[in-house]
N, C-alpha and C positions, 0 to 999 in steps of 0.2 A: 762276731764276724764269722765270715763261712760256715752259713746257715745251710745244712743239708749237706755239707761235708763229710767221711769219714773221716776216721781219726789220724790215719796213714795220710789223707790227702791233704788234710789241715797242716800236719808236720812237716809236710817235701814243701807246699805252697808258703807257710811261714818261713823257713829255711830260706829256700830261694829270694824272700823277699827280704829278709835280715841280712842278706851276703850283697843282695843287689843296691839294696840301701846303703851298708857300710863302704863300699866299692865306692858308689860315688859321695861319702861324706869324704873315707881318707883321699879320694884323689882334689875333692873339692876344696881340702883343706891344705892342701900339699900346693897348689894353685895358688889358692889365697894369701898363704904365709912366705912361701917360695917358689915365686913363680921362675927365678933364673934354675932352677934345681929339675924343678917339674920338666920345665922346657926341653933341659938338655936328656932327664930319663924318654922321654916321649920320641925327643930328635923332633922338636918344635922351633922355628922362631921363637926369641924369647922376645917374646911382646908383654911388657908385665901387666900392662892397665886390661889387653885381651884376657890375658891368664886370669888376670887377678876377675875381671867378669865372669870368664868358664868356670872358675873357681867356685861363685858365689850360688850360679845357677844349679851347679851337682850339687852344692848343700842342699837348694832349696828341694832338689827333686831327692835325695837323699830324704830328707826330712820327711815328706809327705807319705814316702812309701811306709816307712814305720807306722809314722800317724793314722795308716791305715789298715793298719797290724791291730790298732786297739781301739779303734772310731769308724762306726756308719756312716755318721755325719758328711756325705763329699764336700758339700759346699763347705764346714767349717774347713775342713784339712786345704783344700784349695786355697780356700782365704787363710788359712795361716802362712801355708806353703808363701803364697806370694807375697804376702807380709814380709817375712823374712829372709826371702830371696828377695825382694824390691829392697830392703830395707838394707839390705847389707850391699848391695848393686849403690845404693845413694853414696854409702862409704865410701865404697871405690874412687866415685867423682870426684867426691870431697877431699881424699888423700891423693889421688890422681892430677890433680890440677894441673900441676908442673909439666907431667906428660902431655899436657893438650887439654882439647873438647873446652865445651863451654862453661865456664863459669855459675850458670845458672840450672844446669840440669843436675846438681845432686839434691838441691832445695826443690826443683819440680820432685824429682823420683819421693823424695821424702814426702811432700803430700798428698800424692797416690799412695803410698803405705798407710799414712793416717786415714783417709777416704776410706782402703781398705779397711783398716782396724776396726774404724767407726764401724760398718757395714758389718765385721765380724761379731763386734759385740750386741748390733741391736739381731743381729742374726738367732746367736744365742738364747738371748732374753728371750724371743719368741718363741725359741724350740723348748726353753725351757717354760715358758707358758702353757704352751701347748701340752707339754706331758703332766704337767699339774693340772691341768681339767681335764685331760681323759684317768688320770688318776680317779678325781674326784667323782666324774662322770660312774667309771667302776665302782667304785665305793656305794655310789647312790643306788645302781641298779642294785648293788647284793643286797642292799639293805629291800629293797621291795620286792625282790625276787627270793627271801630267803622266810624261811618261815617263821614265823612268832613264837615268842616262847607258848603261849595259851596252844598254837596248833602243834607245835613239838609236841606237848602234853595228852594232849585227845590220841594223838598215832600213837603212844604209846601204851596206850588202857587200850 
């Protein structure tokens, strides 16, 4: 990652993205687990099933920034990101019941995750397809681009 960086700028840039990430996992997770706790350090409404959604959404954006600490890939980290941010949003509904909303939206949000997933993994597959023939492709060229032992032998007499 951070092609054409120096080393200084790689450093402040990682930094800053590791502090920005953790910031919103712990506040994300502080949301999630306690949301009457959260509420009251913030000087929020304690709305828990709101929290408990703000909550899931800073993991998910938490998450991606790492992920893009050590991955090119945008489309994977996107599709993960919302994988797990969708997917932990479905929990909400499903333990949220009590509080309201419908009945049927933690089973919809869950198969948008899966659709996601699906999409992630044939995503993969391909990207990993793809750099196994430009691998191979390299390979081919050296070999026809690269000299023979017999013409090794002549350059050297």
């Amino acid at each position: 990652m951070l092609k054409g960086h120096n080393g200084p700028a790689k450093f402040f840039i990682g930094l800053a993205t590791v502090v920005g990430a953790m910031m919103m996992l712990v506040f994300g997770v502080w949301m999630r687990i306690d949301p009457a706790s959260f509420a009251e350090f913030a000087q929020f409404p304690n709305h828990i099933h709101f929290l408990h959604d703000a909550g899931v959404f800073q993991i998910g954006i938490g998450l991606m920034m790492l992920c893009a600490l050590v991955w090119g890939d945008v489309l994977s980290i996107v599709l993960i990101g919302f994988f797990v941010t969708n997917s932990l949003h479905a929990v909400n509904h499903a333990a949220d019941l009590e509080l309201g909303g419908s009945p049927q939206t933690w089973w919809q949000l869950g198969l948008v995750s899966l659709l996601t997933l699906a999409g992630l993994v044939v995503h993969r597959r391909q990207v990993g397809a793809a750099q196994a023939r430009a691998k191979a492709e390299a390979r081919a060229e050296a070999r026809t681009t690269a000299p023979s032992a017999a013409q090794r032998s002549r350059v050297r007499m």
